[in-house]
N, C-alpha and C positions, 0 to 999 in steps of 0.2 A: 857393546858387550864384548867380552873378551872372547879370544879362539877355543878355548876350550870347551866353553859351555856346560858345565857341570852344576845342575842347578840340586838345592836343597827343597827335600819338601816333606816338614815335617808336618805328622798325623798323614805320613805317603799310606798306611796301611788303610786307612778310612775309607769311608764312599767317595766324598770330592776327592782326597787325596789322590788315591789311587787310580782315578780317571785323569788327573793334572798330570800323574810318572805317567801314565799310557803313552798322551800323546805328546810329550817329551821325549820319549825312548822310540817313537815312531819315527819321527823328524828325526831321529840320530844325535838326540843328545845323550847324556848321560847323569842320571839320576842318583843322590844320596836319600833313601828312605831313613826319618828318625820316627821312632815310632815307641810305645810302650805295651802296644798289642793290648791295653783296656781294655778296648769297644773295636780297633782294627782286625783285620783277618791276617793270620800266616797264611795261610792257603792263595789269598791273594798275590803277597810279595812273594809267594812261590812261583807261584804261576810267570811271573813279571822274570825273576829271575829265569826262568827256565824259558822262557822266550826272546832273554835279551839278557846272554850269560857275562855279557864282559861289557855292560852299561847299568846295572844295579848292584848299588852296595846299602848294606840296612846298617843302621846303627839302631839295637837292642836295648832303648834306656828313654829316661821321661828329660821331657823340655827342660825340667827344673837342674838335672844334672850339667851344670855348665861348663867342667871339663870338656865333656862330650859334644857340648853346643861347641865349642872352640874349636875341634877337633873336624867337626861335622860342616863349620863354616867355612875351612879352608880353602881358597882360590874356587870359589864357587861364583856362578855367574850373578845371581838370583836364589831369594827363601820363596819359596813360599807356603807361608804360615799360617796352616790350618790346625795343629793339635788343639784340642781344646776339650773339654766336660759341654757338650753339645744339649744334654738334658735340661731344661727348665726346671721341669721336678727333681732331678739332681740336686742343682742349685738349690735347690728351697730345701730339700731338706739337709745338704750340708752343706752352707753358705763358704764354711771357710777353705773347705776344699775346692769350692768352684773359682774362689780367689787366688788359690794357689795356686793350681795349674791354670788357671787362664788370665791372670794378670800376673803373678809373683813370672810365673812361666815365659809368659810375651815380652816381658820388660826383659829375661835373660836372652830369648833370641835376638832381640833387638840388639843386645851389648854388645851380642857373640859377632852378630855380622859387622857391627860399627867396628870393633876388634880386629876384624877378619879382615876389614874393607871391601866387604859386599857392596856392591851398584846398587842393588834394589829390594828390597823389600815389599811383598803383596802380604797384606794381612785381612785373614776372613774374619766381617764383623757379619751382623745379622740385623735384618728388621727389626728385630724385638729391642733396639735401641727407642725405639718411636714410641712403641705403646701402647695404649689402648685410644690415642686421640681419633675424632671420628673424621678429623679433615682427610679427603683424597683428591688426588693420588697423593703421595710421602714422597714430598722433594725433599732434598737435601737441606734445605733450606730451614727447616721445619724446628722448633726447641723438639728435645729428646725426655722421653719420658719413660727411662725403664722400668719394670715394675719387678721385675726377678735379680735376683744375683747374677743370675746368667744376664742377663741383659747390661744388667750394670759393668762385667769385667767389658763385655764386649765395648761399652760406651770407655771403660779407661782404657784399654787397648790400644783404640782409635788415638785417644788424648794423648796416649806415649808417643805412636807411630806419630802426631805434629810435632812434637816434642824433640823428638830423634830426628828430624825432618830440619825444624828448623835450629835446634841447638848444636847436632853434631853434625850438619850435613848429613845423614844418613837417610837416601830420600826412601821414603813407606809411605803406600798408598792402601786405605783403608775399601774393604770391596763389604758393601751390604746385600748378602745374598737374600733374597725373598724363598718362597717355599720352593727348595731344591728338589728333586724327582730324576728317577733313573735307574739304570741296572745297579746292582750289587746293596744298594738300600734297605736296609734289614727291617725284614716285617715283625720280627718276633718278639719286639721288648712290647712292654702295654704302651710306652709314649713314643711310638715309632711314628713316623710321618705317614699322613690319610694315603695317600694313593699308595704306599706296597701294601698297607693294611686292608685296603681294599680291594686291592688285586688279589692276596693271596686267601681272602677270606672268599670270593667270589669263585676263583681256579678251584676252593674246596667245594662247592655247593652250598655255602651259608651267605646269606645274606651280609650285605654290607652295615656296617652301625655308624649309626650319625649322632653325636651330641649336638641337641638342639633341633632346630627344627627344620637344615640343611640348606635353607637361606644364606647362611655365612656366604661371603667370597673372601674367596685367596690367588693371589699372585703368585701361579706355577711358572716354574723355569724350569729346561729341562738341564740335565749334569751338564753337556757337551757347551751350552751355551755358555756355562759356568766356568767352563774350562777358557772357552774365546778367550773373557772378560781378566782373567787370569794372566794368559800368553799377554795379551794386550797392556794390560799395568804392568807387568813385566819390561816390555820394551818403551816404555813410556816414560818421557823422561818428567810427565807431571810426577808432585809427590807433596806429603801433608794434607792430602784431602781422601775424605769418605765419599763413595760414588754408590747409586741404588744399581744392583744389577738382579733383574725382574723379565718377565717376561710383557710388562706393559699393559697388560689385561686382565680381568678376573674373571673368573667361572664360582657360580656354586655349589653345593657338596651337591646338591641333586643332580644339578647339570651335570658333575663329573660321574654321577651313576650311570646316566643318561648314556653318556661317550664310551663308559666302558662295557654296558650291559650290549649297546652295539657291536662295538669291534670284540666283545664278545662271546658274540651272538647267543646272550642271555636275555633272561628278563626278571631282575631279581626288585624287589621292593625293598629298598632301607629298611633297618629296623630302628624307631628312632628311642634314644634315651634324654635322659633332665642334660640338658645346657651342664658344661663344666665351667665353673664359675675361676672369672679372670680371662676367658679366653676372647681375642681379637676378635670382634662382630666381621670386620671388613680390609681386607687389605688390597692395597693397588699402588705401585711404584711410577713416580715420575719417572724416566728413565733418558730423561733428553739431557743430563748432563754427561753420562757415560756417554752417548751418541758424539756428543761437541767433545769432550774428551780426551776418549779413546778411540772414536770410531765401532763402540761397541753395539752391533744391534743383533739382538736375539733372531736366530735362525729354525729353530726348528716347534713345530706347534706345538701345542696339548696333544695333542690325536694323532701326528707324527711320533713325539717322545711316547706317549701309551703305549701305543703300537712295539716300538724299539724297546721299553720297559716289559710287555708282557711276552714279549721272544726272549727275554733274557729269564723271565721264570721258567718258560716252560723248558729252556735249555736245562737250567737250574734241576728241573724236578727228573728230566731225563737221566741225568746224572745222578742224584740223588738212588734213582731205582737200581743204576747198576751199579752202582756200590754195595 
């Protein structure tokens, strides 16, 4: 990689996003945020700016503007490409828009950096490529079975990133995050991710809500792991392949009450509701090809990330108060 190291990383305002600029800008690189502020925070790439005044630069516009992608790729080391329509239910109820910005969208970064002569491209897909198949754990290996639009850009995404891979030389490496978890994860939409909804439903005094009968398991990962897996396809001169990055275990919705009514130090009873129909019974990632790889293996547990997850609400709510 070259001296300068200026990496790109668009949807920088998002949850992963914005954990990826962190520790980029900590190591002393220097970071271009593209961003559309959708579903991202200002408040965040404030904050970023104001801690690190002369290593962050935002660019104010969507993926799809590829002026700006041109402009935004310039002698940059590394993308890494996470903007995207993240909602499943999104997807389903406007299909075409989840096409636009997460394939018409990915296919332009991809140009901008081939254009630019970007090194490398990391591009975030998702489990939800797989499906609802019952085989476990989900190697790479596995046919793909999307059921959502979302799931579906996420599966052509990947097919560009070989595509750009092996037509233009432009090597992208596809990263399949499992159920991501961490600070800055917003509790407050209805299809937010279980553990902020459960944390912040719980720091209220209400009971947690389970669809189903809380048997499910899911493969939690915590942010920072996510971030590794990142850094690592980054300097990695593998490229045209999708890799599972998971935390290699599953826990169930009960057992994850279980951990946090602990650390706590409640005792609260789910409250359970009818199954939402279409949702994943079981997830778990093979995760030994990222290992062979990249060198990637997850560091930090369930009940480690919790812990670092509920110190960031309660910071969260402190501040809240004195505003």
């Amino acid at each position: 990689m070259p001296e300068c190291r200026v990496f790109l990383v668009t949807g920088g305002a998002g949850f992963i996003g914005s954990h990826i600029c962190e520790w980029l800008l900590r190591r002393g690189d220097s970071v271009r945020i593209l961003d559309n502020f959708s579903s991202g925070k200002r408040s965040t790439v404030s904050r970023l700016k104001k801690r690190y005044p002369n290593q962050v630069e935002v660019f104010d516009t969507d993926i799809r503007d590829y002026r700006s992608l041109r402009r935004a790729t310039q002698n940059v080391a590394a993308v890494f490409h996470q903007a995207a329509i993240v909602s499943v239910q999104k997807s389903v109820e406007d299909p075409l828009e989840a096409v636009s910005v997460n394939l018409e969208g990915t296919a332009k970064v991809f140009q901008a950096a081939k254009e630019s002569g970007v090194q490398k491209v990391v591009f975030a897909s998702s489990t939800a490529v797989y499906g609802n198949s019952e085989e476990l754990p989900k190697s790479e290996s596995m046919s793909l079975q999307p059921l959502s639009p979302y799931a579906a850009t996420k599966e052509g995404g990947e097919i560009f990133g070989r595509i750009f891979s092996m037509l233009y030389g432009l090597p992208i490496i596809s990263l399949r995050y499992f159920n991501v978890f961490g600070p800055r994860q917003d509790p407050a939409t209805e299809y937010a991710a279980v553990i902020p909804r459960f944390i912040s439903r719980m720091m209220a005094g209400d009971r947690p809500v389970i669809y189903g009968d809380g048997e499910q398991t899911r493969d939690f990962v915590y942010v920072d792991d996510i971030v590794r897996a990142n850094l690592l396809a980054a300097e990695s001169p593998v490229a045209g392949i999708a890799l599972n990055i998971a935390s290699g275990q599953r826990y169930s919705l009960n057992s994850l009450v279980l951990i946090l009514n602990d650390v706590l130090n409640l005792d609260f009873q789910p409250k359970y509701e009818p199954a939402r129909p279409g949702e994943v019974r079981h997830s778990l990632a093979d995760i030994s090809l990222a290992t062979k790889t990249l060198g990637y293996r997850p560091e930090v547990s369930l009940r480690e990330g919790l812990l670092r997850t509920i110190a960031w609400f309660r910071e969260k709510q402190n501040h809240d108060h004195e505003d």
